[in-house]
C-alpha positions in Angstrom: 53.8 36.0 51.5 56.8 37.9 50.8 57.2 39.1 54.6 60.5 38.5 55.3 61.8 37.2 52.3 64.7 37.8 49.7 63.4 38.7 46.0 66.2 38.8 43.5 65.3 40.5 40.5 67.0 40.1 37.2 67.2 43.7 35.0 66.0 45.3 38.0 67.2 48.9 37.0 64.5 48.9 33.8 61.1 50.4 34.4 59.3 47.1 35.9 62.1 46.8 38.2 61.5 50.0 39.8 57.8 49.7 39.7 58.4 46.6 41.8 60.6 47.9 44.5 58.1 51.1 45.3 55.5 48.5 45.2 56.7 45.4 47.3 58.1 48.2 50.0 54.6 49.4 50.2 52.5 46.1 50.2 55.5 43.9 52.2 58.3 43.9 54.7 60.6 42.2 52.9 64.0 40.8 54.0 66.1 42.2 51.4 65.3 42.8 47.7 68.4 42.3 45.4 68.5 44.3 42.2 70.2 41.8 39.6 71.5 43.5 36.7 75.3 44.4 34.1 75.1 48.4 34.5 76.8 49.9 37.3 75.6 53.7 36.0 72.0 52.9 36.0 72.5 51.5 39.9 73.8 54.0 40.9 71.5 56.1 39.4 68.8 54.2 41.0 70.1 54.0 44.9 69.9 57.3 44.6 66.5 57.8 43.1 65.3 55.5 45.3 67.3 56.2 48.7 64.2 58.5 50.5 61.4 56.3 49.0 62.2 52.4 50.2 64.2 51.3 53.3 67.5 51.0 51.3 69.2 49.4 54.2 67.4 46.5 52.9 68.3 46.8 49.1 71.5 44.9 47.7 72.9 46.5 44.1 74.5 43.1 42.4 76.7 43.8 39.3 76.1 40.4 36.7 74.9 39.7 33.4 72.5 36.6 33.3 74.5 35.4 30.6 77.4 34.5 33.5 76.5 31.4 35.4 78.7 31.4 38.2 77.7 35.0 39.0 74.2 33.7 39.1 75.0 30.9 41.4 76.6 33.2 43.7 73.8 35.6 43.7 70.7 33.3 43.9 72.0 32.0 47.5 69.7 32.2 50.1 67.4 34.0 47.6 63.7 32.9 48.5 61.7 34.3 45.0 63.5 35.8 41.7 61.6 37.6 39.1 63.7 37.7 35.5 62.7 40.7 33.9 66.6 41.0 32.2 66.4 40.5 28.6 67.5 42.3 25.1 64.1 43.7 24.0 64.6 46.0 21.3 63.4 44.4 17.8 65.9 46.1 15.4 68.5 45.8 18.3 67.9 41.5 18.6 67.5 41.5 14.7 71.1 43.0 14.0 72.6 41.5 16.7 71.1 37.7 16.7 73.3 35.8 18.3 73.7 38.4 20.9 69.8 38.3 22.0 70.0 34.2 22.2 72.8 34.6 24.7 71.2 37.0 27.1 67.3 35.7 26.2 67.8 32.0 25.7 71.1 30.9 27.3 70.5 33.7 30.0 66.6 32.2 30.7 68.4 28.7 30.9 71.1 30.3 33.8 68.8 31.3 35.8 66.5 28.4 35.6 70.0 25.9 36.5 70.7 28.4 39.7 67.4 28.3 40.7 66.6 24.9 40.6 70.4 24.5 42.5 70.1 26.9 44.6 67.2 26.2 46.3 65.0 29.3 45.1 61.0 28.4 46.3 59.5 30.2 43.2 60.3 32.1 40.0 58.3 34.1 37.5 59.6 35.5 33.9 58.6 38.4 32.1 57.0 37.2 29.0 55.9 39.5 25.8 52.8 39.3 23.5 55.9 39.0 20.8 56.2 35.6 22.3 53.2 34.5 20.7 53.1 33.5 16.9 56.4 35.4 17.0 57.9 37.0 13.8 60.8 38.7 15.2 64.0 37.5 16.5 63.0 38.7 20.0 59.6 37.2 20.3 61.2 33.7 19.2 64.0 34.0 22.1 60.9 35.0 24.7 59.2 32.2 23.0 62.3 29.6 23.5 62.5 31.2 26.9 58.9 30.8 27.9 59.1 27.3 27.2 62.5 27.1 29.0 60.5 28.1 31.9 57.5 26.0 31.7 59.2 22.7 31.5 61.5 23.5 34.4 58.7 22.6 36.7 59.6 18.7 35.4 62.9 19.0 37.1 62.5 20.4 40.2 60.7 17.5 42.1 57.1 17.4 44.3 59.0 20.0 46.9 61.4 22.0 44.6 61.0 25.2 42.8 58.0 26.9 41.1 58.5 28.5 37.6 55.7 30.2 36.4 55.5 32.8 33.4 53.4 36.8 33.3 52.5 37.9 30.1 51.7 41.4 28.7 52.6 43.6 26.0 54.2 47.1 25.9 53.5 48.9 28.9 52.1 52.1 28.5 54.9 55.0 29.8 58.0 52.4 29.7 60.7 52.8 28.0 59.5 50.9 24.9 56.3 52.9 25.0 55.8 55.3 22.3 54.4 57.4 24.9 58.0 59.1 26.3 58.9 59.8 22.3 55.6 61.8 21.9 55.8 63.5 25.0 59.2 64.9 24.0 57.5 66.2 20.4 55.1 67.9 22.3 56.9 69.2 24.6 58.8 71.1 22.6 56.2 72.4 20.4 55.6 70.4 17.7 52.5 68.5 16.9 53.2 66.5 14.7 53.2 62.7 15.5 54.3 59.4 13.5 51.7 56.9 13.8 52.7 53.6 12.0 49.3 52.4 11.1 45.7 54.0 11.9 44.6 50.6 12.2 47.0 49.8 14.6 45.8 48.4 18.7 47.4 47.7 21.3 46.6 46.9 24.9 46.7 49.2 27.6 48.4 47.8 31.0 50.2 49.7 33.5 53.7 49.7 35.5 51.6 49.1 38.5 49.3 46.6 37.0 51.9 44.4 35.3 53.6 44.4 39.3 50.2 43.0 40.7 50.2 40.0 38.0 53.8 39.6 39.1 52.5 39.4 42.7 49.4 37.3 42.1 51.6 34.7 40.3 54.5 34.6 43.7 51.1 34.0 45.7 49.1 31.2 43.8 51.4 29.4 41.2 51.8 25.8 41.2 53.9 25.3 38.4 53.5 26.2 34.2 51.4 28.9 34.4 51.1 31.9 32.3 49.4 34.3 33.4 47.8 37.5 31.2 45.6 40.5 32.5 42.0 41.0 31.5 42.9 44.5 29.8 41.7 47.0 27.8 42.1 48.2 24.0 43.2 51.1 22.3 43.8 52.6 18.6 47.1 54.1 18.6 45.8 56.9 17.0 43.5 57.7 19.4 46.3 57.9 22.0 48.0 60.2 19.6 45.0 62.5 19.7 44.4 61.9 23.7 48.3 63.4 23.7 47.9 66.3 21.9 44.2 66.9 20.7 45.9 69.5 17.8 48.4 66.5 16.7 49.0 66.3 12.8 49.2 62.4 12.3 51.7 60.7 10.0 51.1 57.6 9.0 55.1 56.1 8.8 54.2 51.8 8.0 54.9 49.3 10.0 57.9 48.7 11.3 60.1 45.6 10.2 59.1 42.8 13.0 56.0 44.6 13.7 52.0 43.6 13.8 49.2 45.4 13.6 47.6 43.8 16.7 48.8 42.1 19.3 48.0 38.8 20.5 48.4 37.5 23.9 46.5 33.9 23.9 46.5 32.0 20.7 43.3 29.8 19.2 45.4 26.8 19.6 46.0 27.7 23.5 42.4 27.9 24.2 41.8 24.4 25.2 44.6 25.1 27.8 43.2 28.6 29.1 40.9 29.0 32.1 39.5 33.3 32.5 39.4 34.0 35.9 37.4 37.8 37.2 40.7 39.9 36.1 43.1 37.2 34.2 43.2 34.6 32.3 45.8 31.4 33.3 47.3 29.4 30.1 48.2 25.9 31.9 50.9 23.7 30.6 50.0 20.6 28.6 52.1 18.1 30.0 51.9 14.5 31.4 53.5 15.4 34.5 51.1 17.6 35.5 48.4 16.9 38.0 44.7 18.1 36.9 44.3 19.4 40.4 46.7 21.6 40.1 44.1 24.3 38.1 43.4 27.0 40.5 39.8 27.4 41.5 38.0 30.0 40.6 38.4 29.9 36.8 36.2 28.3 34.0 37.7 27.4 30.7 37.5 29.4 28.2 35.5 28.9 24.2 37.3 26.0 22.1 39.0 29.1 19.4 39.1 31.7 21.8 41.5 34.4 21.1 42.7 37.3 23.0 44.3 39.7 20.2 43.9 43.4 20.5 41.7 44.0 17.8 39.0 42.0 18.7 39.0 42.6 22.3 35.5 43.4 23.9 37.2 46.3 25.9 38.2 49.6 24.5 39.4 53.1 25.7 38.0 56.0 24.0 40.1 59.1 23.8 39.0 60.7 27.0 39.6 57.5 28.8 42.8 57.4 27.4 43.4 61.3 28.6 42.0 60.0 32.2 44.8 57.1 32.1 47.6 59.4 30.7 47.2 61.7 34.4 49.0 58.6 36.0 51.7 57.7 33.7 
């Protein structure tokens, strides 16, 4: 599928975008891969990270922000698949700086949708957040804006044009917005002592590696609207605090402002629209324009009030799973 292709990805210096270049040299031969992103010091950093593990003779470093247009344009040509994992993503950062996050997250989402649908490009797929859904943030309601962005682009780009599809998932565990890198500095140098902002507190448990594979799966199948979410395990953040460091003293600190106790990746009211497949579930768009056959075979739809939240969810890592996970962050 992507044999001798060019993937552009947008924010491709932050942790996916790594993830996805180790991966796609190991699974593909692609053309050439184009890391999209507005920090010359983090590619830099990268080429050389990265310069005895991929064929870098095939990897392009493009300087742009997706806020610039033109830039886009100029980048997106002869581009074959783009994946837009650029966005602002820290909640106090979007909350302080508002108008700031709507330019890169909204405006930026609509960019790369216009150069896309101009340039040709067969297929996209954004990044998406569990913060999109029900949001109470600033930042989930630009992903949520920008979700939709993507989803009605399909409407414009004709019965041959591009694909724009969406992948869902929430904090992955290890990135930079995991809590996990924060702990493992405490504990590495010596202290035990860990903030925990709720005991009640769950989250779901997806990898680098498996958030790539969605990524993948969506390039391969997608006809146009979906959103995609992994089938995914549970956990109690305090229970990864203890997998951590079985000694840890816990401080319970509240919830941050922006914050929820569980996460939610497919509403109640999106159940009539979601089909579970063996190891995701598809959200499809609800539109006029779109063909009933265009449901990918294989799923079945889900219970009328079904909802995927991380509290409820029927699988769950204990502590020693969670130690067994932790060896391959």
């Amino acid at each position: 599928m992507l044999n001798d292709k060019v993937i552009l990805i947008t924010g491709g210096t932050g942790s996916f975008g790594k993830k996805f270049l180790e991966m796609i040299f190991a699974n593909y031969n692609p053309k050439k891969v184009i890391i999209y992103s507005r920090d010359e010091y983090k590619q830099s950093v990268m080429r050389t990270e990265y310069e005895d593990k991929v064929d870098m003779s095939k990897v392009r470093f493009f300087i742009g922000d997706v806020r610039d247009r033109e830039r886009l344009y100029r980048a997106f040509e002869g581009v074959d698949y783009v994946i837009h994992a650029a966005a602002m993503k820290q909640v106090p950062t979007c909350e302080y700086n508002p108008m700031e996050a709507i330019k890169t997250n909204i405006h930026g989402a609509q960019n790369v949708i216009d150069a896309a649908l101009d340039k040709g490009v067969k297929k996209v797929v954004a990044l998406s957040t569990d913060k999109a859904v029900n949001p109470i943030n600033l930042y989930g309601g630009t992903k949520l804006v920008s979700d939709k962005l993507f989803i009605a682009a399909n409407a414009y780009s004709g019965a041959n044009g591009t694909v724009f599809s969406v992948v869902r998932y929430g904090n992955v565990a290890g990135s930079r917005g995991s809590v996990i890198p924060i702990w493992k500095k405490i504990i590495k140098n010596g202290g035990n002592e860990l903030g925990v902002t709720d005991m009640r507190m769950t989250r779901f448990w997806i990898t680098l590696e498996e958030g790539v594979e969605l990524v993948f799966k969506a390039l391969k199948e997608s006809r146009g609207g979906e959103t995609y979410i992994s089938k995914i395990p549970s956990f109690h953040i305090g229970d990864l605090a203890f997998a951590m460091c079985p000694e840890a003293t816990v401080k319970e600190i509240g919830i941050r402002e922006g914050e929820k106790l569980h996460e939610v990746m497919i509403t109640r009211d999106d159940s009539r629209l979601t089909y579970e497949y063996d190891k995701h579930y598809i959200i499809y768009p609800n539109f006029d324009w779109k063909n009933p056959t265009d449901i990918l075979p294989g799923g079945k739809p889900v219970e009328e009030g079904f909802e995927y939240n991380s509290g409820t969810n029927t699988q769950w890592l204990s502590v020693e799973e969670l130690q067994e996970a932790l060896k391959n962050i």
